[in-house]
N, C-alpha and C positions, 0 to 999 in steps of 0.2 A: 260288410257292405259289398253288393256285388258291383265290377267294374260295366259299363253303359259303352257298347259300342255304338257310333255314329256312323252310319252309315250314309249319311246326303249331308251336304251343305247347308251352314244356317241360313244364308242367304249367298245372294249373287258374289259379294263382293270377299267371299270364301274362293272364288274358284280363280282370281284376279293375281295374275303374278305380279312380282313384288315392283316389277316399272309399272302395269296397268295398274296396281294399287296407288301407287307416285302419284300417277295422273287424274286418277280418281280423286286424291286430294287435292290435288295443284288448282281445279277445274271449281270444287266446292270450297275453296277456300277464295281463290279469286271472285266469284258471285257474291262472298260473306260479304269482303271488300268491297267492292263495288257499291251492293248496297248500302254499307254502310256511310260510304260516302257520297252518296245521293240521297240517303235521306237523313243523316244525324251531321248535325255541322261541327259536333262536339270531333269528329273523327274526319270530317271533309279541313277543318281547321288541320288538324295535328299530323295529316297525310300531306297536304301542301307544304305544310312548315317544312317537313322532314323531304320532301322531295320527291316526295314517294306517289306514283302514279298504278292503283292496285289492276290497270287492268294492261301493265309492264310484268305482273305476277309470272313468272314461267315455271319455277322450279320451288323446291319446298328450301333451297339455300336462300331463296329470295326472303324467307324470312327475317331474315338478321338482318335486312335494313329496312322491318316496320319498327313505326317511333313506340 
């Protein structure tokens, strides 16, 4: 089998160092939240309980205190 050099990016988020990649997550994860808790009360329920205000999201450690 011959080896496939790549030469270009699959996408944008190829050329994103590893803080811009962070915040590339921190930003689509926050939105996930958000809408989830504007439009499913199944998770606007279970985010109030826990205390948890998704648009306090800052960092990817902010995870360990979703319920």
């Amino acid at each position: 089998m011959e080896n496939s050099v790549v030469t270009e990016p699959f996408d944008a988020l190829d050329k994103l160092t590893p803080a811009g990649l962070e915040r590339w997550w921190v930003r689509r994860l926050r939105r996930l939240f958000v809408l989830a808790v504007e439009r499913l009360p199944f998770y606007r329920n279970r985010f109030d309980a826990a205390g948890f205000d998704p648009r306090q999201f800052r960092n990817l450690d902010d995870l360990a205190r979703i319920p």
